[in-house]
N, CA, C and O atoms as a GROMACS GRO file, in nm:
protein
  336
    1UNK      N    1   9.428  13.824  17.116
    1UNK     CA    2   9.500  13.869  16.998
    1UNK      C    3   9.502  13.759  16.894
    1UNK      O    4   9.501  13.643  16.935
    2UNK      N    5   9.504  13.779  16.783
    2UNK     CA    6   9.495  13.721  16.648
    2UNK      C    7   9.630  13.671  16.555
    2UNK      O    8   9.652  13.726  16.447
    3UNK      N    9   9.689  13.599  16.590
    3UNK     CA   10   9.814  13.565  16.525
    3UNK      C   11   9.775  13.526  16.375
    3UNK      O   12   9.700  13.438  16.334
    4UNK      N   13   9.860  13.631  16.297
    4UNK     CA   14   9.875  13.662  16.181
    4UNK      C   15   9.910  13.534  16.124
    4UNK      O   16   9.830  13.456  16.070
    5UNK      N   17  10.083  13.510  16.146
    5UNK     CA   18  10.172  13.445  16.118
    5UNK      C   19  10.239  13.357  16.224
    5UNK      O   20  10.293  13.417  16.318
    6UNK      N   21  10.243  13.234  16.224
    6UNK     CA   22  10.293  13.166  16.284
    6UNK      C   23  10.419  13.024  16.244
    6UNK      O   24  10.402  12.919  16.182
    7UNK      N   25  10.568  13.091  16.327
    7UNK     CA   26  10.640  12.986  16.251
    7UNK      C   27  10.695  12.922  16.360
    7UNK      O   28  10.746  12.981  16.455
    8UNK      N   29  10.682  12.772  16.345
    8UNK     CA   30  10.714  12.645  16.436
    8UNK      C   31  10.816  12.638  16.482
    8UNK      O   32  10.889  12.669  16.388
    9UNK      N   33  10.900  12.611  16.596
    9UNK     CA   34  11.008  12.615  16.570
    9UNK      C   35  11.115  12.510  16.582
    9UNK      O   36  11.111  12.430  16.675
   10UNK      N   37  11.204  12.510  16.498
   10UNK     CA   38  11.226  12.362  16.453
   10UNK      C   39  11.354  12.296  16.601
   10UNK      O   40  11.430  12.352  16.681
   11UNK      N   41  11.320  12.172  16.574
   11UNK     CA   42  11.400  12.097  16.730
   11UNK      C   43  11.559  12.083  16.701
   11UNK      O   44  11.623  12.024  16.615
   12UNK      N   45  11.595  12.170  16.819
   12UNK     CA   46  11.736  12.136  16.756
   12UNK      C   47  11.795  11.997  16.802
   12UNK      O   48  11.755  11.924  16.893
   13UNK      N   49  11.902  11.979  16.715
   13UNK     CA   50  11.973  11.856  16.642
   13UNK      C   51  12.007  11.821  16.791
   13UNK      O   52  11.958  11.712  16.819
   14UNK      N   53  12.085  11.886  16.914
   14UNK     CA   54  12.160  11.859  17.019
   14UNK      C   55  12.068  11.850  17.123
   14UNK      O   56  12.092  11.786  17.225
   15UNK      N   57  11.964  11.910  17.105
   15UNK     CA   58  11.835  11.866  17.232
   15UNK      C   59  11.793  11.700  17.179
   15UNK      O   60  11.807  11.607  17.258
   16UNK      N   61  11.741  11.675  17.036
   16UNK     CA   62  11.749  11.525  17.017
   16UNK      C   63  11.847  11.422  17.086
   16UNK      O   64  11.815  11.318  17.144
   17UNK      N   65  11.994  11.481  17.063
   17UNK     CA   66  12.088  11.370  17.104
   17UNK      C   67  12.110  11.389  17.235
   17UNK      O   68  12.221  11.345  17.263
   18UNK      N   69  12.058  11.430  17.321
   18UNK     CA   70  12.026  11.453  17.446
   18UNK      C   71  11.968  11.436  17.496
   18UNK      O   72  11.986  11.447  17.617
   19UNK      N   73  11.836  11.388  17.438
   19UNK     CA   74  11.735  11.370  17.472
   19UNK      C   75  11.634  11.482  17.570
   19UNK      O   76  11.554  11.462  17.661
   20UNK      N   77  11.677  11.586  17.510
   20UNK     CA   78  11.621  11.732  17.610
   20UNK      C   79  11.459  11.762  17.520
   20UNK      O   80  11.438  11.797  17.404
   21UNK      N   81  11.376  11.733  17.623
   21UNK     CA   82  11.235  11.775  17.535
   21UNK      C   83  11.163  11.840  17.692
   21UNK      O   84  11.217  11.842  17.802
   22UNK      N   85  11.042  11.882  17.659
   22UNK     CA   86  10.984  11.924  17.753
   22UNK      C   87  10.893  12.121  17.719
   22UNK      O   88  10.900  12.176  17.609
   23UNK      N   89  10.847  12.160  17.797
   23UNK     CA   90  10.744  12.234  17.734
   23UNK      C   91  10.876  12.389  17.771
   23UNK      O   92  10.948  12.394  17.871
   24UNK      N   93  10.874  12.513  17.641
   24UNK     CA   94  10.914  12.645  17.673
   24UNK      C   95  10.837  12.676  17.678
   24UNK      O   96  10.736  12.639  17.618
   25UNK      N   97  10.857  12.811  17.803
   25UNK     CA   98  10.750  12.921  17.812
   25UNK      C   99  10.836  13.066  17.807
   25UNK      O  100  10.932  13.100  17.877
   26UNK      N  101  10.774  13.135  17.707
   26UNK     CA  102  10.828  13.274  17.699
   26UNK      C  103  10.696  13.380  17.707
   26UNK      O  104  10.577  13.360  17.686
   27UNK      N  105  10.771  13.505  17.748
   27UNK     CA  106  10.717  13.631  17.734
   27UNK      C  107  10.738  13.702  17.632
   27UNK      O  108  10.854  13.739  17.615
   28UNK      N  109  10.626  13.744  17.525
   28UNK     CA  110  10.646  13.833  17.411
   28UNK      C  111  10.618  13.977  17.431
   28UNK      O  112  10.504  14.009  17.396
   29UNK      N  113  10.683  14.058  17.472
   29UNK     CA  114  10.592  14.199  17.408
   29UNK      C  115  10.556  14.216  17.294
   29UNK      O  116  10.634  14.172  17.209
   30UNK      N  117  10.447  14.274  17.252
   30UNK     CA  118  10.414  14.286  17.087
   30UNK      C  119  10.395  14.442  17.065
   30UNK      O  120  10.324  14.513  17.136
   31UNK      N  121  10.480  14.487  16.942
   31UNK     CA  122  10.447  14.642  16.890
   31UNK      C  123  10.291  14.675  16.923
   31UNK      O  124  10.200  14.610  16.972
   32UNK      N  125  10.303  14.802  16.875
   32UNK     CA  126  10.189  14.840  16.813
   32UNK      C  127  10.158  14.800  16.630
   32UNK      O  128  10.072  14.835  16.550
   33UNK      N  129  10.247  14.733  16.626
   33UNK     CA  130  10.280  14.713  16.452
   33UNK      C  131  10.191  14.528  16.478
   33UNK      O  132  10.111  14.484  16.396
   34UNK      N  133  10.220  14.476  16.566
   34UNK     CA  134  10.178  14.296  16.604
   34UNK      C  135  10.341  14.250  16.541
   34UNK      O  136  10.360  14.172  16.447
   35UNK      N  137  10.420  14.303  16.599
   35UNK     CA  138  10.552  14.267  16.594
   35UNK      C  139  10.602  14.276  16.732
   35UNK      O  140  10.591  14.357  16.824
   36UNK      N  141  10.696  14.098  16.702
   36UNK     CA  142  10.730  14.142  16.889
   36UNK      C  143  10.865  14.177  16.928
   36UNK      O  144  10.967  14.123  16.886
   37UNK      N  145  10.856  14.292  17.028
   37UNK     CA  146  10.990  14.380  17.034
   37UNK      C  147  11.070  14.301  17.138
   37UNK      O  148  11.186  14.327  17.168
   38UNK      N  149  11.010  14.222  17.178
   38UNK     CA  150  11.102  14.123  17.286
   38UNK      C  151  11.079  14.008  17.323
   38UNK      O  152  10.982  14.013  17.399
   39UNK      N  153  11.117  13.904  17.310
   39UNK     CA  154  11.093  13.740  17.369
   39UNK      C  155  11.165  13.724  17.462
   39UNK      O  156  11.280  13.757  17.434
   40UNK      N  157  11.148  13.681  17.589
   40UNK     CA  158  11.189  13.680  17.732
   40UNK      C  159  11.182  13.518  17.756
   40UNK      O  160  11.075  13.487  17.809
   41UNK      N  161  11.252  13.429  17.736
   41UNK     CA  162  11.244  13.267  17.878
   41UNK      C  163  11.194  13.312  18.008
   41UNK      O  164  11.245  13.384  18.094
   42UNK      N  165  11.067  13.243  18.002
   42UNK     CA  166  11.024  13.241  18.131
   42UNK      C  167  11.104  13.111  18.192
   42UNK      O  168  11.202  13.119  18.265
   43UNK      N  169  11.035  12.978  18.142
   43UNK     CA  170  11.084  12.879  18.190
   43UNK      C  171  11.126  12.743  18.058
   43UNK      O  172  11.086  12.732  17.943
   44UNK      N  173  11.204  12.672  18.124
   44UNK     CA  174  11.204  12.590  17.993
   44UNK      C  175  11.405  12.580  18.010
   44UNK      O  176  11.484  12.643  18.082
   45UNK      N  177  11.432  12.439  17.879
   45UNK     CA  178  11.561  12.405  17.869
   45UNK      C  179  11.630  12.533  17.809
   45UNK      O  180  11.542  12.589  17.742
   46UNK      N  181  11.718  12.588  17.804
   46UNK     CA  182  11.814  12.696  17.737
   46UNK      C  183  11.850  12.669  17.552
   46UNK      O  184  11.881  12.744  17.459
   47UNK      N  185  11.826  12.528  17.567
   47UNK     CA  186  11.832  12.459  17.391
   47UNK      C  187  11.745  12.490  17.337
   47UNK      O  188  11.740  12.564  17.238
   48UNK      N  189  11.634  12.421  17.411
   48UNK     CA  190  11.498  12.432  17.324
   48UNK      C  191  11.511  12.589  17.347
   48UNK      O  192  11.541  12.642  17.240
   49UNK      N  193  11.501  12.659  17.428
   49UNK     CA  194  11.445  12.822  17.439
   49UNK      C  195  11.504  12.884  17.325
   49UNK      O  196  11.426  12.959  17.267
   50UNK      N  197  11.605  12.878  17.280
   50UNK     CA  198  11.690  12.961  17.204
   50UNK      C  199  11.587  12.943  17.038
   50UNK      O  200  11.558  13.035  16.961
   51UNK      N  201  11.547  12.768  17.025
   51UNK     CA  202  11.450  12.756  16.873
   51UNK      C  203  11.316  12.824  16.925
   51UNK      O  204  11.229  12.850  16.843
   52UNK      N  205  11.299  12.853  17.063
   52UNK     CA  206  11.191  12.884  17.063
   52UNK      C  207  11.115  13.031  16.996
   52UNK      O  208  11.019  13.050  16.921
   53UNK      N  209  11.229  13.133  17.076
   53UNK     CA  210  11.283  13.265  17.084
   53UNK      C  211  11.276  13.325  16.939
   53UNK      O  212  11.203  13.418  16.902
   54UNK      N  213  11.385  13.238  16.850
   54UNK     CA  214  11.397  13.241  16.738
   54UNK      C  215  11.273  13.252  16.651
   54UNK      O  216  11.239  13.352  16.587
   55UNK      N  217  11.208  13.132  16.657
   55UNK     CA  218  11.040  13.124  16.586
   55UNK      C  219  10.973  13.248  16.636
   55UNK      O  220  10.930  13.329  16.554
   56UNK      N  221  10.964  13.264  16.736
   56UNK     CA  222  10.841  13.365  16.786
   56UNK      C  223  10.863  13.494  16.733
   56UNK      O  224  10.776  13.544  16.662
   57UNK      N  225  10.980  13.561  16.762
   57UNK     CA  226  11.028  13.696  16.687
   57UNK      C  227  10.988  13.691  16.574
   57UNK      O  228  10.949  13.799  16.528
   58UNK      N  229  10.981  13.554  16.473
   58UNK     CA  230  10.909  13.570  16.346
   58UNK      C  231  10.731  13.595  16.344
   58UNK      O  232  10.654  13.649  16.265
   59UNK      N  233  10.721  13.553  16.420
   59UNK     CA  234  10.567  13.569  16.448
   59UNK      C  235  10.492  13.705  16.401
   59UNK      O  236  10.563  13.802  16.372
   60UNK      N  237  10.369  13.715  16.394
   60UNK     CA  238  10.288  13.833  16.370
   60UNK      C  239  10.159  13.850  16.420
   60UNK      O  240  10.067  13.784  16.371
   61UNK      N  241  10.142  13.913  16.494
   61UNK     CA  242   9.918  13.930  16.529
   61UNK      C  243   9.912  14.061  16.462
   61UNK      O  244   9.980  14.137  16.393
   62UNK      N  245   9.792  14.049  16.517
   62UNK     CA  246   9.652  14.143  16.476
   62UNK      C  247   9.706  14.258  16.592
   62UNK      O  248   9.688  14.234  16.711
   63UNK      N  249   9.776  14.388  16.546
   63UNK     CA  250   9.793  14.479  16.651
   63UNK      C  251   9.653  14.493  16.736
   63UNK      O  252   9.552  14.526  16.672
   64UNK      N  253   9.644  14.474  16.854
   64UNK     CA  254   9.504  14.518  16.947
   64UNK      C  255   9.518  14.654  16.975
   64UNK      O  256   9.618  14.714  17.015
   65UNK      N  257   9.344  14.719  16.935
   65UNK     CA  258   9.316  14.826  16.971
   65UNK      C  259   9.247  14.866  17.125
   65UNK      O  260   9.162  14.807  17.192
   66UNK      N  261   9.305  14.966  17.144
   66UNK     CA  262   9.247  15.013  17.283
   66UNK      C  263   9.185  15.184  17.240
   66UNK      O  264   9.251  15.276  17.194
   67UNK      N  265   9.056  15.182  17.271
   67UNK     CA  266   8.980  15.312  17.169
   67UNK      C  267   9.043  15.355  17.063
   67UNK      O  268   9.100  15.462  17.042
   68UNK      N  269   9.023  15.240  16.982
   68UNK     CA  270   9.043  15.300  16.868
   68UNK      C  271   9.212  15.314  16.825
   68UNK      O  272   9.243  15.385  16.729
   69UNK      N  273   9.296  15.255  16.890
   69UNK     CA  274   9.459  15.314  16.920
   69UNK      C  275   9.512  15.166  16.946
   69UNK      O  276   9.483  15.089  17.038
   70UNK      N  277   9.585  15.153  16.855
   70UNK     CA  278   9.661  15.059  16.863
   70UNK      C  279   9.736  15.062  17.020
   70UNK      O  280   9.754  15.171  17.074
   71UNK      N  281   9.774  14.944  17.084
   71UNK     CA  282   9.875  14.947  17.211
   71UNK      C  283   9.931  14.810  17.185
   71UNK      O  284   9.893  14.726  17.104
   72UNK      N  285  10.046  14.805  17.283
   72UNK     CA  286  10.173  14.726  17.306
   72UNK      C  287  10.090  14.639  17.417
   72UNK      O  288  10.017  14.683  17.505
   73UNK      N  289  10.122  14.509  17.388
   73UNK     CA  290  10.115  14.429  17.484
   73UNK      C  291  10.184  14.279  17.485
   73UNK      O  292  10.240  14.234  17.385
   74UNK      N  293  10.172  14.195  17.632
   74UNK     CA  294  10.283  14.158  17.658
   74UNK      C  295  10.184  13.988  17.674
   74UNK      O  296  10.074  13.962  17.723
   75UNK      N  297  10.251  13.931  17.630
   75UNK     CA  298  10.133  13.767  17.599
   75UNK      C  299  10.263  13.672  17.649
   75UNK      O  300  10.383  13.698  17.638
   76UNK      N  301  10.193  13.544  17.710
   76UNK     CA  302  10.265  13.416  17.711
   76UNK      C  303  10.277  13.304  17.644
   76UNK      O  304  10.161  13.272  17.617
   77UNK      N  305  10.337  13.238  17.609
   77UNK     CA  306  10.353  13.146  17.477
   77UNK      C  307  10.402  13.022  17.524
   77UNK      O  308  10.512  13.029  17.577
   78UNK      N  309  10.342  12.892  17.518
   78UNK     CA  310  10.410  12.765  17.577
   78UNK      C  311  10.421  12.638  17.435
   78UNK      O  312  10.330  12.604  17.359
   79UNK      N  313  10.555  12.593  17.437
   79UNK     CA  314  10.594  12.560  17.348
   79UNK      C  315  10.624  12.415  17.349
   79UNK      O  316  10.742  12.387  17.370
   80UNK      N  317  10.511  12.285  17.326
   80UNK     CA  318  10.561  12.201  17.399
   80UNK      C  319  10.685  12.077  17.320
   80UNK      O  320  10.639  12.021  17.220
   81UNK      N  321  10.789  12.048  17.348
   81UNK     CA  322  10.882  11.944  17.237
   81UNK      C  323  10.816  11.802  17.302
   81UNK      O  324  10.786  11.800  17.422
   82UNK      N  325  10.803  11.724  17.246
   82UNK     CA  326  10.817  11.569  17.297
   82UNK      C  327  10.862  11.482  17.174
   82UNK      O  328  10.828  11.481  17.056
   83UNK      N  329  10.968  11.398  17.262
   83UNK     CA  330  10.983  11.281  17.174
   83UNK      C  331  10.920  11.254  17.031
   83UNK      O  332  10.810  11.308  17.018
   84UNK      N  333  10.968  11.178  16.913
   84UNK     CA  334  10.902  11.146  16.818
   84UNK      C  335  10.954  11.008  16.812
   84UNK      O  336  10.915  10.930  16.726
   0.00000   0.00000   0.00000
């Protein structure tokens, strides 16, 4: 699939002073529109997941066709924070 739109998502302030970094992984379903109807934490901190979650719902692809027919499908996304 073809991501349209892609927005970063920014580190929150309390994972810094915490020093909480490390990679999210979520589950997107995507419309038939390349809109996604659900972001799921697979794995990952609950801080970071929440900027993660956030960004991705903004996201957009290329709806994928199946003959000709748009369909729903369900992709994984890994999000990695480290230190700066």
């Amino acid at each position: 699939m073809k991501i349209l739109k892609m927005v970063r998502p920014t580190f929150p302030p309390e994972a810094k002073g915490k020093n909480i970094y490390g990679t999210v992984v979520v589950d997107a379903q995507i419309d038939k529109t390349g809109r996604p109807s659900t972001v799921k934490l697979v794995k990952g901190d609950s801080v970071l997941a929440a900027a993660v979650i956030t960004a991705v719902e903004k996201w957009r692809w290329k709806p994928l066709n199946l003959n000709g027919e748009p369909v729903e499908v369900v992709t994984t996304i890994s999000i990695n924070f480290e230190p700066r």
